[in-house]
Each structure stands twice: as structure tokens, then as C-alpha cells.
N, CA, C and O atoms as CSV, one atom per row, in Angstrom:
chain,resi,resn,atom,element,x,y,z
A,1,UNK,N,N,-24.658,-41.125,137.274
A,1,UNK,CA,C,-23.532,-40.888,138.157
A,1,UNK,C,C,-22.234,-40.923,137.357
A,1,UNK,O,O,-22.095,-41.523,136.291
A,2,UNK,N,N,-21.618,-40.454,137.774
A,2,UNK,CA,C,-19.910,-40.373,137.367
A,2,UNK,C,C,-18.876,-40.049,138.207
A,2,UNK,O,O,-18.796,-39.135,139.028
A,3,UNK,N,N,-17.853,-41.168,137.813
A,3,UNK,CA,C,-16.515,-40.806,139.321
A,3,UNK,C,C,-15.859,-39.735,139.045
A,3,UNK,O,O,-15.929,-39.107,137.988
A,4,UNK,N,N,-15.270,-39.513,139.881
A,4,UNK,CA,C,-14.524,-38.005,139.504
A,4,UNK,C,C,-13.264,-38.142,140.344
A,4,UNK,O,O,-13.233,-39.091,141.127
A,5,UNK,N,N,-12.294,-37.377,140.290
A,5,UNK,CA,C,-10.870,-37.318,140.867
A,5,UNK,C,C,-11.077,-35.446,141.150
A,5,UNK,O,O,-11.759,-34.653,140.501
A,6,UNK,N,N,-10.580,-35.310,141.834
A,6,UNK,CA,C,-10.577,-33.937,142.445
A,6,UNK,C,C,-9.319,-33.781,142.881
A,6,UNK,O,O,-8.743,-34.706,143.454
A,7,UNK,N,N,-8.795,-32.706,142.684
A,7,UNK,CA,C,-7.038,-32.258,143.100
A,7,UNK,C,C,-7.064,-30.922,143.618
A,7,UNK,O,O,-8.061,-30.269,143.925
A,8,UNK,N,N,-5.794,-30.570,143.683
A,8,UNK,CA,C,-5.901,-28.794,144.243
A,8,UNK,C,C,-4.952,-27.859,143.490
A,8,UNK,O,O,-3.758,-27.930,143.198
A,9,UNK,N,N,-5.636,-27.220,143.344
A,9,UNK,CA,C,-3.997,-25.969,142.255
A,9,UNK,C,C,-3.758,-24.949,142.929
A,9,UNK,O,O,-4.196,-23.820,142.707
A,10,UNK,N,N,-3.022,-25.293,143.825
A,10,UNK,CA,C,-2.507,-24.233,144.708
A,10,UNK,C,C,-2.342,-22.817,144.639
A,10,UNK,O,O,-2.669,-21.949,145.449
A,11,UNK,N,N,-1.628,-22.714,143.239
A,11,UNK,CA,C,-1.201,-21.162,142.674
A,11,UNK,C,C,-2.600,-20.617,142.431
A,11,UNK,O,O,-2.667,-19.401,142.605
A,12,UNK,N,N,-3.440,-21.056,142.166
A,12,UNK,CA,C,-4.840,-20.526,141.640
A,12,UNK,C,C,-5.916,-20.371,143.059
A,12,UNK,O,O,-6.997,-19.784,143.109
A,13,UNK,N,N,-5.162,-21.148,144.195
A,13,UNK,CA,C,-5.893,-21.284,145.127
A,13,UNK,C,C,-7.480,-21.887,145.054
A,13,UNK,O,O,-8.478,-21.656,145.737
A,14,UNK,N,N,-7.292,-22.536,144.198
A,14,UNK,CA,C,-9.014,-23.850,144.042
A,14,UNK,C,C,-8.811,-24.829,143.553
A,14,UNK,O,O,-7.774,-25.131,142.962
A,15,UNK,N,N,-10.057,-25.702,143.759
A,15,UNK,CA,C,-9.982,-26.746,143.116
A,15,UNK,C,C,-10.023,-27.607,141.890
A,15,UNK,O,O,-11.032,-27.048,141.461
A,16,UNK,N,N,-9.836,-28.255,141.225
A,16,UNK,CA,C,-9.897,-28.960,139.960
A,16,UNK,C,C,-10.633,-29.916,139.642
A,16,UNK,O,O,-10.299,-30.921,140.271
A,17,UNK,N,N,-11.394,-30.073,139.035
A,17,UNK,CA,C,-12.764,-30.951,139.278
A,17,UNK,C,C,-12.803,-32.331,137.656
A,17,UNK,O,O,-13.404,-32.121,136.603
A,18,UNK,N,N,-12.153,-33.345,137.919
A,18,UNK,CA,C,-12.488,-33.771,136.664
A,18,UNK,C,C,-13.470,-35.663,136.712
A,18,UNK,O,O,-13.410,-36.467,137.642
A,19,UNK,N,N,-14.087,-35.790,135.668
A,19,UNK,CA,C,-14.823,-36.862,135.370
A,19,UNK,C,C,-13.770,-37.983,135.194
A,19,UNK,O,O,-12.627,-37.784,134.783
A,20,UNK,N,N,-14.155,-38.883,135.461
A,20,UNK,CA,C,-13.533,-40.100,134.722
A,20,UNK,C,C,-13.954,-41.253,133.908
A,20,UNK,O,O,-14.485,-42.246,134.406
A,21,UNK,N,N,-13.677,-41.092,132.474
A,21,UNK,CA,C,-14.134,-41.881,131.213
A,21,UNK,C,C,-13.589,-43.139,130.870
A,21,UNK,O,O,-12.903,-43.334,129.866
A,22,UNK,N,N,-14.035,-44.365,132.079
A,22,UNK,CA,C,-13.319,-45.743,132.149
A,22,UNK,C,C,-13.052,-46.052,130.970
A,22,UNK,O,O,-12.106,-46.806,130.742
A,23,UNK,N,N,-14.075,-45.370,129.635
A,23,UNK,CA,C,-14.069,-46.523,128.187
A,23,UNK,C,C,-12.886,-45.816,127.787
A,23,UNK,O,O,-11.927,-46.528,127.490
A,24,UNK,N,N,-12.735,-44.522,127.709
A,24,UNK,CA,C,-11.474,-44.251,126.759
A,24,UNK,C,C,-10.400,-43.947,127.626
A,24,UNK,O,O,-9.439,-43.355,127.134
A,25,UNK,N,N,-10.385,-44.249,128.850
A,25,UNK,CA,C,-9.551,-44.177,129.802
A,25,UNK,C,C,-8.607,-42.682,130.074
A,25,UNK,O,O,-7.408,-42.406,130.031
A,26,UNK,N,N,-9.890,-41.915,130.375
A,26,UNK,CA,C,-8.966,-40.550,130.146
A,26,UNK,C,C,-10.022,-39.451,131.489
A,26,UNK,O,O,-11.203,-39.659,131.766
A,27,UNK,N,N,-9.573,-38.893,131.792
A,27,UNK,CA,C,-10.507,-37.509,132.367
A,27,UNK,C,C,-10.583,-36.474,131.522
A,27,UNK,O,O,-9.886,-36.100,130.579
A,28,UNK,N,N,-11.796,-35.984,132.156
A,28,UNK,CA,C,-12.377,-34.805,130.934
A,28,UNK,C,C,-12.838,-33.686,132.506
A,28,UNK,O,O,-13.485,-34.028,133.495
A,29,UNK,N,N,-12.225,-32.369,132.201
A,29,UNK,CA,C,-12.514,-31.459,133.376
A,29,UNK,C,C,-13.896,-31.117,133.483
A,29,UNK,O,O,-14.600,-30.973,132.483
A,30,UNK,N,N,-14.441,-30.942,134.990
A,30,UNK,CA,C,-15.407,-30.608,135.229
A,30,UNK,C,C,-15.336,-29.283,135.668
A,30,UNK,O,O,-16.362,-28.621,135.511
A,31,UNK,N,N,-14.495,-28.807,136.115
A,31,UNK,CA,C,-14.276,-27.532,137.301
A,31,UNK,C,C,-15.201,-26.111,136.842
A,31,UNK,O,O,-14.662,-25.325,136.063
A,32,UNK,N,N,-15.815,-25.982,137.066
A,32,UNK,CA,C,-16.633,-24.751,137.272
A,32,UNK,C,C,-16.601,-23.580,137.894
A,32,UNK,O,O,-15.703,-23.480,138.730
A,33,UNK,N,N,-17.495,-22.399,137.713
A,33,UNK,CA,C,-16.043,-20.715,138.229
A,33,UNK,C,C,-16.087,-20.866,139.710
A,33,UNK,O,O,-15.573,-20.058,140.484
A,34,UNK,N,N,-16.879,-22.202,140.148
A,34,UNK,CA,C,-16.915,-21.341,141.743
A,34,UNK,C,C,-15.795,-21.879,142.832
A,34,UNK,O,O,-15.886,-21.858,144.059
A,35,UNK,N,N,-14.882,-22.290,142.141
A,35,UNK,CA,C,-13.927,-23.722,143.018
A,35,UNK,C,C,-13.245,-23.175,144.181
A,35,UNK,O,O,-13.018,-24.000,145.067
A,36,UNK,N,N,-12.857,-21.960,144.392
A,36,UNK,CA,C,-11.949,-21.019,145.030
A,36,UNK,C,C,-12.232,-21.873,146.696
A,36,UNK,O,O,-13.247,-22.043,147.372
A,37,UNK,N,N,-10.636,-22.296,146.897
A,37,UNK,CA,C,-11.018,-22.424,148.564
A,37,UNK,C,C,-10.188,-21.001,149.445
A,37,UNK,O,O,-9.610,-20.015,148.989
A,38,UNK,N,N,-10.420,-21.392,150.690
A,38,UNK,CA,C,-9.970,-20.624,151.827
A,38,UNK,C,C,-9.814,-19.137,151.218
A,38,UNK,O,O,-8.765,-18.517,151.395
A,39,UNK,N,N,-11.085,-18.487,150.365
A,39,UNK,CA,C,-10.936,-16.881,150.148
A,39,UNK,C,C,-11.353,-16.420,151.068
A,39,UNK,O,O,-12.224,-15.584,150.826
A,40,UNK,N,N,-11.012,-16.658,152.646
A,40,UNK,CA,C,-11.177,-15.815,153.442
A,40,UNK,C,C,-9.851,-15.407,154.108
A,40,UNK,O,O,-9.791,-14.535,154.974
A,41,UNK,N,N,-8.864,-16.049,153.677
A,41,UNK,CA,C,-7.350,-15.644,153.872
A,41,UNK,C,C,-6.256,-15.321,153.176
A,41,UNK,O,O,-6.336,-15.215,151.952
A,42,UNK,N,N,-4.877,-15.084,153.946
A,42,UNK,CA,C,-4.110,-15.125,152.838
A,42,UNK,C,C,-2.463,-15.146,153.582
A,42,UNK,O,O,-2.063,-15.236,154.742
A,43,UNK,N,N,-1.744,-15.003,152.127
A,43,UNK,CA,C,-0.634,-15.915,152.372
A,43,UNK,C,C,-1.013,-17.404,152.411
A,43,UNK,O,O,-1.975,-17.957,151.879
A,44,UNK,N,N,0.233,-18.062,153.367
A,44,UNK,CA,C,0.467,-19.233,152.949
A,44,UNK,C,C,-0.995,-20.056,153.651
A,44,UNK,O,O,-1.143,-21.223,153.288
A,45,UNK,N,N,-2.050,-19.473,154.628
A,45,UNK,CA,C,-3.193,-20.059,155.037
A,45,UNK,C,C,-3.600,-19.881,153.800
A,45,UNK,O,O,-3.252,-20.971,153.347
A,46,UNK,N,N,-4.116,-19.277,152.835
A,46,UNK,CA,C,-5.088,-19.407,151.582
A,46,UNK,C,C,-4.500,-20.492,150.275
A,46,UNK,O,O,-4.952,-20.497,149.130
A,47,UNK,N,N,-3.696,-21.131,150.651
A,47,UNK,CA,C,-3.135,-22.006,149.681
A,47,UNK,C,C,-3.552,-23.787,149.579
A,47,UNK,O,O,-2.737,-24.620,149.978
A,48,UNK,N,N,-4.227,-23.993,149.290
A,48,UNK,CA,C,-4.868,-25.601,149.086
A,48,UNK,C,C,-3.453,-26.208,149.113
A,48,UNK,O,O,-2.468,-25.778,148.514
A,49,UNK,N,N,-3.556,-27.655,150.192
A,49,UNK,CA,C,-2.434,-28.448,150.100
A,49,UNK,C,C,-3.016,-29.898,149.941
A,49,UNK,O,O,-2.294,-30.289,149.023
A,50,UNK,N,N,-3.669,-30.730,150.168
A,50,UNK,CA,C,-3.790,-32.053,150.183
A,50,UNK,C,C,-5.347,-31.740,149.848
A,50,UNK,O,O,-5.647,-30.549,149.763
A,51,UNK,N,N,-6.532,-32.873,149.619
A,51,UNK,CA,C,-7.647,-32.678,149.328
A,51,UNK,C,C,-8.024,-34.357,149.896
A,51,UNK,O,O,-7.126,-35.199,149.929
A,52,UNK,N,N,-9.304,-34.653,150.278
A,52,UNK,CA,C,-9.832,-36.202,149.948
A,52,UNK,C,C,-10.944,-35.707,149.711
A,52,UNK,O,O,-11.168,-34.498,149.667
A,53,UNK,N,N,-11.826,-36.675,149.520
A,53,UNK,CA,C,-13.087,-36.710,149.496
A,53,UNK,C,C,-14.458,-37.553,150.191
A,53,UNK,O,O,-14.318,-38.775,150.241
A,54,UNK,N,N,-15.595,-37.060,150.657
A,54,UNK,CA,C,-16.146,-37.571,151.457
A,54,UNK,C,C,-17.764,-38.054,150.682
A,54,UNK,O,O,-18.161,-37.129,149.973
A,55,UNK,N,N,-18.454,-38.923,150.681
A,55,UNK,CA,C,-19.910,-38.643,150.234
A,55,UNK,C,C,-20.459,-39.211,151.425
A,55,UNK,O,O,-19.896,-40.087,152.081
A,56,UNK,N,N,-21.896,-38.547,151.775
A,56,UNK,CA,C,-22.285,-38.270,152.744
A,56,UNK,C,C,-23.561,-39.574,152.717
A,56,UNK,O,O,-24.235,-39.378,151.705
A,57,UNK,N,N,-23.976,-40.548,153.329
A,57,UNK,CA,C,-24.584,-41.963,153.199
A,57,UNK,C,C,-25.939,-41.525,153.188
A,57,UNK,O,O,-26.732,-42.240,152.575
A,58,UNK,N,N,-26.381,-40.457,153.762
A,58,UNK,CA,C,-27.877,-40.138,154.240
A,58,UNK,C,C,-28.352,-39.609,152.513
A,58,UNK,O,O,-29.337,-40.097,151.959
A,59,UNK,N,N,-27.442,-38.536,151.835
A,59,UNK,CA,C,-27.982,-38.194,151.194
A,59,UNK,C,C,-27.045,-38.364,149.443
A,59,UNK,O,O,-27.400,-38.225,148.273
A,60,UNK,N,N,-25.825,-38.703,150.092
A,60,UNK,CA,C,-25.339,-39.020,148.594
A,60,UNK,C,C,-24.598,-37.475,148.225
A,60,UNK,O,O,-24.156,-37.392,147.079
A,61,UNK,N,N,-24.467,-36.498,148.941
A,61,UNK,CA,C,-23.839,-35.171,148.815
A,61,UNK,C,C,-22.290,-35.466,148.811
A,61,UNK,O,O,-21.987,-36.073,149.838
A,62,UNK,N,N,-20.944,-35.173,147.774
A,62,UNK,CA,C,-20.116,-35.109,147.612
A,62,UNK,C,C,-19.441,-33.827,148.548
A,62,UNK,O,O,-19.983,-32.722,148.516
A,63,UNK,N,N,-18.274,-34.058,149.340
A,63,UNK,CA,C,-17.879,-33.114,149.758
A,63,UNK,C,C,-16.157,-33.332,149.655
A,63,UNK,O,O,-15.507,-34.376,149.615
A,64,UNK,N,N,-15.765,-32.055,149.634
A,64,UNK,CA,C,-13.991,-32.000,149.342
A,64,UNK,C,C,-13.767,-31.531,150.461
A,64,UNK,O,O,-14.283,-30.472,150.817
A,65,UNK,N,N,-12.847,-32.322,151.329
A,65,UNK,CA,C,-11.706,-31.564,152.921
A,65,UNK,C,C,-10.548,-31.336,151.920
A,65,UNK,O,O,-9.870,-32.155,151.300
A,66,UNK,N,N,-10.520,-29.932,151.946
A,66,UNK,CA,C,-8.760,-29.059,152.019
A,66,UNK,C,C,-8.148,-29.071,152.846
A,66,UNK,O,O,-8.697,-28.708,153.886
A,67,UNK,N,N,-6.841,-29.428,152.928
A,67,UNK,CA,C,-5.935,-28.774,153.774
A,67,UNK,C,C,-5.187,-27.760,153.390
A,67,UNK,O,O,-4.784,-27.592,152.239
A,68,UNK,N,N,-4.935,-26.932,154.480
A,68,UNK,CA,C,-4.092,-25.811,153.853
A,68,UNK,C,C,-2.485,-26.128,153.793
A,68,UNK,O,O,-1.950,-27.101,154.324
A,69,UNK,N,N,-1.688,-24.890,152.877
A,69,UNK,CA,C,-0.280,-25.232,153.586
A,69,UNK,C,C,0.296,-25.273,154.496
A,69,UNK,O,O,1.167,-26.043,154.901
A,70,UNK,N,N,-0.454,-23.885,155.134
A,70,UNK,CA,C,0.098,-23.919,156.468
A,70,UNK,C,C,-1.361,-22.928,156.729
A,70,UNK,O,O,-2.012,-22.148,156.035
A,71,UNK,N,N,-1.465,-23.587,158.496
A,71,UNK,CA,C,-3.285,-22.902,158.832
A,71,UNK,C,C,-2.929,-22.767,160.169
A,71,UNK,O,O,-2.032,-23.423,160.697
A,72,UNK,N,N,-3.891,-21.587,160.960
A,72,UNK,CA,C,-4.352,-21.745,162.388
A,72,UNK,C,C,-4.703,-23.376,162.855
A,72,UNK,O,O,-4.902,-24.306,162.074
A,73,UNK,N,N,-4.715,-23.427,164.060
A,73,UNK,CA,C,-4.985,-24.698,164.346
A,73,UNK,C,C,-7.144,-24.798,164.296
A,73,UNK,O,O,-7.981,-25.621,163.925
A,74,UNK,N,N,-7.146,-23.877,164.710
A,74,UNK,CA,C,-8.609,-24.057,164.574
A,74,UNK,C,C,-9.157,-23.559,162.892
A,74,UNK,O,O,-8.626,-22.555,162.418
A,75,UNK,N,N,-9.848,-24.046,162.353
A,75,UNK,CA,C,-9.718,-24.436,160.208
A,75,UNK,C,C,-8.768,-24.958,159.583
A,75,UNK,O,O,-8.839,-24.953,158.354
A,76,UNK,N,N,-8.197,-25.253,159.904
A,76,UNK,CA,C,-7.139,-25.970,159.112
A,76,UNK,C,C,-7.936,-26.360,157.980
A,76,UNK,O,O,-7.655,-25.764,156.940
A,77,UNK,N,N,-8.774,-27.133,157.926
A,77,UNK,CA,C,-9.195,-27.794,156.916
A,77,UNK,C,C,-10.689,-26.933,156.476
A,77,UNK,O,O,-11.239,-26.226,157.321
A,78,UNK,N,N,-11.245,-27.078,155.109
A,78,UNK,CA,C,-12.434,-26.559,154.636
A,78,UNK,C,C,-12.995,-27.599,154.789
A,78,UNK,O,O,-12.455,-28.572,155.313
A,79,UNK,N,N,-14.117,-27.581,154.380
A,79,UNK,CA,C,-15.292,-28.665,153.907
A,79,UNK,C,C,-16.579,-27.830,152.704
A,79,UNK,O,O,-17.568,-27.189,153.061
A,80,UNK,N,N,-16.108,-28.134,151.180
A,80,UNK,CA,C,-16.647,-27.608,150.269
A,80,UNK,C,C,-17.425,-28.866,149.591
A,80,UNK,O,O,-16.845,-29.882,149.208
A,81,UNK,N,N,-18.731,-28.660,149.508
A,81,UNK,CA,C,-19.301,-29.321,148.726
A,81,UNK,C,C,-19.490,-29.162,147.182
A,81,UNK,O,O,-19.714,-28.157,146.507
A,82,UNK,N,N,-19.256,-31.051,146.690
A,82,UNK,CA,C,-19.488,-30.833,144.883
A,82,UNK,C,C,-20.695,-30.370,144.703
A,82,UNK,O,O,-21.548,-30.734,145.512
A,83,UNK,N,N,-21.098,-29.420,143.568
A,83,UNK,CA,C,-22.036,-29.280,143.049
A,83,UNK,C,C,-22.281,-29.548,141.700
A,83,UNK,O,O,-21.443,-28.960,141.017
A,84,UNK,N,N,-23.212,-30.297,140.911
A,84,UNK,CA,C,-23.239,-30.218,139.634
A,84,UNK,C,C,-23.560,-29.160,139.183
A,84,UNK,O,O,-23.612,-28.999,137.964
């Protein structure tokens, strides 16, 4: 296992995926090609604004809630799961 910090890069519209290396006290990126959120819109709905993170108790599945900058009221938020 390994912790990770997850953020959002708005201009790129995805996410940022990095490890965290308690011994040398540093992150090392994980992010992989598929990070892209909300590519089903655009303008200011396709723009990542806040992120948390959820893991799921049954099975241990990592998941990222996006918020957008600005969204319909119904999606506002994604729900993208980590994948290694």
C-alpha cells in the first residue's frame, strides 16, 4: 500500500495523482494518461475545482469526488475511481 495526495489541475482539466515517501519526505507523481475529469462538458462545467477522497470499506477501492467550477445542479460532482 501507499498514501497518496490527489489534487486537480484545472487548466488541463484532470487529475494529479502523487505517492507519498514518509522516509525522504517528498511525493513522487503517480498520474497516469487516463486522469481527464468531466470530458463530457465544457466551459466552466469541465473545469475540476476542489477534489477529496473516499475508500470504499467493503472492498478497499479508492475513489476521487470532483467538484466542478461551476456545474448543473444535477453532477456537480464526478466520482472517478484510483486505479493502479
Amino acid at each position: 500500500t501507499v498514501d497518496v495526495a490527489v489534487v486537480t489541475e484545472r487548466g488541463q482539466k484532470q487529475l494529479r495523482i502523487y505517492g507519498i515517501d514518509p522516509d525522504q519526505r517528498r511525493l513522487y507523481d503517480l498520474t497516469g494518461s487516463n486522469t481527464s475529469v468531466f470530458t463530457e462538458s465544457t466551459g466552466d462545467e469541465s473545469l475540476p475545482m476542489g477534489v477529496a477522497l473516499y475508500q470504499r470499506p467493503s472492498d478497499g477501492k479508492i475513489y476521487a469526488i470532483v467538484s466542478r467550477k461551476r456545474g448543473p445542479r444535477r453532477g456537480y460532482l464526478g466520482q472517478y475511481e484510483l486505479v493502479s
